[in-house]
Structure formats: structure tokens, C-alpha cells
C-alpha positions in Angstrom: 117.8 -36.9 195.7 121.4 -37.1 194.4 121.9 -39.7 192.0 124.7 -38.5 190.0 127.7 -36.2 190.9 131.3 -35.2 189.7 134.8 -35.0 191.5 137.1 -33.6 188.8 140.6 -34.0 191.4 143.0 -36.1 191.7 143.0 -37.8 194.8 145.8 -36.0 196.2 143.6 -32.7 195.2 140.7 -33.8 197.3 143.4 -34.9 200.3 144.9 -31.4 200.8 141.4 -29.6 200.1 140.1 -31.5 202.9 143.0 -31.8 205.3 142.9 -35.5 204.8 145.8 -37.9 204.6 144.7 -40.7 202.4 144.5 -44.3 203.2 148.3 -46.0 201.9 145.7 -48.6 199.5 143.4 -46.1 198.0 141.9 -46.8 194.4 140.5 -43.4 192.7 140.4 -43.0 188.4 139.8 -39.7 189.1 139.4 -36.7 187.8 135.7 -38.2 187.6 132.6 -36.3 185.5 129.8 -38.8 186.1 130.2 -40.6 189.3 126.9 -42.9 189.3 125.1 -45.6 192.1 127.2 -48.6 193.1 130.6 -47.2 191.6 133.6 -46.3 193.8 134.4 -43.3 194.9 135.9 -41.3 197.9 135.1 -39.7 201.4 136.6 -38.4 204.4 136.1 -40.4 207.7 137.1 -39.5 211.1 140.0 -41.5 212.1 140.1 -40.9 215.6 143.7 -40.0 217.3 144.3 -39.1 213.5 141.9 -36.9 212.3 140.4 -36.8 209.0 141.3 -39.2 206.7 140.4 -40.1 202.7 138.9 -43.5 202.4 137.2 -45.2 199.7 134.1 -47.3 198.8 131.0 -48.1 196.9 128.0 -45.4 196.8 125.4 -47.3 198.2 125.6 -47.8 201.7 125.4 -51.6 202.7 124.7 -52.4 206.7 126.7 -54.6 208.4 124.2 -56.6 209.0 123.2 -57.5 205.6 123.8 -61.0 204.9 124.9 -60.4 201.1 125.8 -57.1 199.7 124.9 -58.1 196.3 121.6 -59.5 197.2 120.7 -55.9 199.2 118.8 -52.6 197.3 121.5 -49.6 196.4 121.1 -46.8 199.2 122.7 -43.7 197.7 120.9 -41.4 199.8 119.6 -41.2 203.1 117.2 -38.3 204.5 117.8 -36.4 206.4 114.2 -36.1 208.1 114.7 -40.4 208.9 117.9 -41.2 208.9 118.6 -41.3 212.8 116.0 -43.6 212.8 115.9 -46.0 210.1 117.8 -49.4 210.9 119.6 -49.1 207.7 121.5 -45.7 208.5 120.8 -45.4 212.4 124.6 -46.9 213.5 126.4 -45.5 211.0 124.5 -42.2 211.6 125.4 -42.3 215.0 129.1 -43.6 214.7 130.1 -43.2 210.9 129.6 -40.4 209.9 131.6 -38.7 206.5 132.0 -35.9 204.3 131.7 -36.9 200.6 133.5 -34.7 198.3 132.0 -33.3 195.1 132.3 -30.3 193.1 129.2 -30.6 191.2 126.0 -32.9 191.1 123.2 -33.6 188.3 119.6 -33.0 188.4 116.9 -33.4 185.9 114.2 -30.7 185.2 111.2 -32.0 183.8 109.9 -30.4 181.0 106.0 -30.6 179.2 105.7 -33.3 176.5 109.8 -33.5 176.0 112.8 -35.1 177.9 114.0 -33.9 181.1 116.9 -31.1 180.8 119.8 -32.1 182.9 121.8 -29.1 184.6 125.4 -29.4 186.5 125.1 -27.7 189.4 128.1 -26.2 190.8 129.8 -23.0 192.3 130.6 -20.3 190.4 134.6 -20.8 191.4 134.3 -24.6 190.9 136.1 -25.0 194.1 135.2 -28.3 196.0 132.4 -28.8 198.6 130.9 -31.6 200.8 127.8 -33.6 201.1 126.8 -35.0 204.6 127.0 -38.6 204.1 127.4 -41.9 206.3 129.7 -44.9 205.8 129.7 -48.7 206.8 132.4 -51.2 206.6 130.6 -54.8 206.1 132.6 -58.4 205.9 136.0 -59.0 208.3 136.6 -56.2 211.1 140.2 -55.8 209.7 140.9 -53.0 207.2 142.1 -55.1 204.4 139.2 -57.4 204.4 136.1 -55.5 205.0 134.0 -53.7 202.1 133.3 -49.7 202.8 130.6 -47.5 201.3 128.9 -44.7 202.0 125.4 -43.2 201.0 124.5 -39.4 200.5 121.9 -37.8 202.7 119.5 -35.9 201.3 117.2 -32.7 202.4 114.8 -30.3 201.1 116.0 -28.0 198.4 116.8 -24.4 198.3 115.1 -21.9 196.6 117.8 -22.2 193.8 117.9 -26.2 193.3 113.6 -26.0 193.7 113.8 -24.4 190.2 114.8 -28.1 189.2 114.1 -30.5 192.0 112.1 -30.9 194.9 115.5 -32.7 197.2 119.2 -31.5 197.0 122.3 -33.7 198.9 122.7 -32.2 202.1 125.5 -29.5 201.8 127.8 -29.0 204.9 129.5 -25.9 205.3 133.5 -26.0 205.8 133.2 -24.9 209.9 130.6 -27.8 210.3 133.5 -30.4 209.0 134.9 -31.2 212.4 131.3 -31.4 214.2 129.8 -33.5 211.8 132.8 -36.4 212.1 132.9 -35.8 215.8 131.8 -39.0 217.7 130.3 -37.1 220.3 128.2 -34.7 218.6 124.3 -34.8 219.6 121.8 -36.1 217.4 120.0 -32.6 217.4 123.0 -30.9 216.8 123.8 -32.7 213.4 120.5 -32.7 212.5 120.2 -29.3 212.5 123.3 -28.9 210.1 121.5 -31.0 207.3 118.9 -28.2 207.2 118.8 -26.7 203.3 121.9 -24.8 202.7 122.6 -23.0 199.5 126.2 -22.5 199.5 127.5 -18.4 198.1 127.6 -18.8 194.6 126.0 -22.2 193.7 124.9 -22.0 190.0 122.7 -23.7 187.3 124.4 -25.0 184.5 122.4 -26.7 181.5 123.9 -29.3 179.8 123.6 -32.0 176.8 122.1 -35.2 177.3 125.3 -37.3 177.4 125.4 -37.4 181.3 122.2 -39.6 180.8 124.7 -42.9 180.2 126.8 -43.0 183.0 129.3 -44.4 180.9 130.1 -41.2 179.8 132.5 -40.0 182.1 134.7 -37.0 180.5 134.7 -33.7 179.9 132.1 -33.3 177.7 129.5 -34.5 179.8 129.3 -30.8 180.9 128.8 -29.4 177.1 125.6 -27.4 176.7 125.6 -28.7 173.3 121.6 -27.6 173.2 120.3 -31.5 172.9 118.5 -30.6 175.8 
């Protein structure tokens, strides 16, 4: 799973890393270093004639057929294996597709009669990737009314990420970008790019224990200050 990630851009960063103009009201407090369920956050959407384009929205995907988002469970992640086919992600997985940008993510290693060692995972250039995720819009149909969010899908884990954790998001490479947001693109097709990838020069950090509260959002979330 994927429960906690970092984006440490601006949102003008993430816009030109991604080729994606962003939205004229777009709220972002980025740089961000503990990104956690049911905050806000961004992704890149397909915005037909336009092309890409940086939108924002809660993690945890709400249908729009929910009658109450508040009253609905949090979906952050989606897998892979289901997600054409479960009512909760089967529209947007066939018409909403997104890229979520990250340049890290959190997992927990268990760890005999002691608590869980958290490591950043990132590449070894800290450049910026993408996770395969879906979006909704829920509420009014027009664009300053409705509520967005998005949910990451999820996949088994390569042989790196096994070390900590069973599931890893579901890395896209950069020439899957365009396919992925493509409205036409064939069920078999995407699925097949949500096999495990284990992008050149992904790396294990360990870290301190701070990242546990995800009120800690700053740089020193990524300390390994050895309380782990």
C-alpha cells in the first residue's frame, strides 16, 4: 500500500516537470514532506483538447455516487489486480485516469519485538516520478463547485521495496504518461503498465520516527536520527 508520500516542489516545479499547465485556482503549501490520507494534494489529469493539466484534491478517492463524502471510508489506494472492476474505481478507471506526482513515499519494516523502522524511498537523483492513480469530481458538474480527489493504485512490490513491504504504488514510467491519460486506451493495455516497476536508481533510505505524526511535515522528517 501507499499511505504516506512527499512532494518537496513548488507547484510550478511539478507544472513544468510534468508538462502541465496548472488549473488558474490551485491551492498547494508545497514543498510537502509528509503528505498523509484525506489531505490535499496534486495530480495531472488529461484535459482533453488541452492536454495535461495540474489539478488538485483530497487523497482519498470519493465516487460520485456517494451520497456524503464525509460519511464514505478514505480510499487512498486502489489495486491494481481489482480496480477495473470494483464499483468504487471502475468509472474513473475507465474515464479519469491521473498521474500523481511524488518524489518519495514511506513504508514501514517490521521488526521482532520493536517498532517498525520507516524508510523514505526515493531515487538516487531525487528527481520526481509518478504513481498511477484515478480521480473523481463529486457534487455540481461545474468546475468551481464540484469536490476532486484522487486515490493511488497499488501493485505488487519489487524485489527492492519486498525488502520492506509486500505492495508498492504503482510506478508509471515517463513514455507511459500520455497512454495512461488517454481516453481511449484499452483496459488490457493499462493494466499491463501497473505491472511492478522498479524505476533505475530507486533507493532505501532509513529514517527517524517523526514521519509517524503526520503533522510533521518538514525537513526533518527525513533525518536518520537512529530512533529507529
Amino acid at each position: 500500500m501507499c499511505g504516506r508520500y512527499t512532494l518537496r516542489r513548488t507547484a510550478e516545479e511539478v507544472a513544468d516537470a510534468f508538462d502541465a499547465p496548472p488549473l488558474d485556482e490551485l491551492e498547494w503549501s508545497g514543498p510537502r514532506y509528509n503528505i498523509a490520507p484525506t489531505q490535499d494534494a496534486l495530480f495531472v489529469r488529461s484535459a482533453e483538447e488541452e492536454g495535461r493539466q495540474l489539478a488538485d484534491g483530497r487523497w482519498g478517492l470519493v465516487p460520485f455516487w456517494v451520497d456524503e463524502p464525509d460519511d464514505f471510508p478514505t480510499l487512498i489506494n486502489a489495486r491494481a489486480e481489482s480496480a477495473p472492476d470494483k464499483p468504487s474505481f471502475r468509472d474513473a478507471f475507465r474515464k479519469r485516469r491521473c498521474l500523481v506526482p511524488a518524489d518519495g513515499f514511506y513504508e514501514w519494516q517490521a521488526r521482532n519485538g520493536g517498532p517498525k523502522q520507516p524508510f523514505h524511498i526515493r531515487l538516487e537523483d531525487d528527481r520526481p516520478f509518478a504513481f498511477a492513480g484515478l480521480w473523481e469530481r463529486w457534487g455540481e458538474s461545474d468546475e468551481e463547485s464540484y469536490f476532486r480527489s484522487y486515490t493511488i493504485l497499488t501493485t505488487d512490490a519489487s524485489d527492492l521495496v519486498a525488502t520492506v513491504h509486500d505492495r508498492q504504488p504503482a510506478f508509471l514510467l515517463p513514455g507511459d504518461y500520455d497512454r495512461w491519460l488517454d481516453p481511449e486506451s484499452e483496459k488490457e493495455e493499462l493494466q499491463a503498465m501497473l505491472a511492478p516497476v522498479e524505476p533505475e536508481g530507486l533507493e532505501l533510505h532509513p529514517i527517524g520516527r517523526r514521519v509517524n505524526d503526520p503533522s510533521n511535515d518538514d525537513p526533518s522528517v527525513l533525518e536518520a536520527t537512529g530512533e529507529g
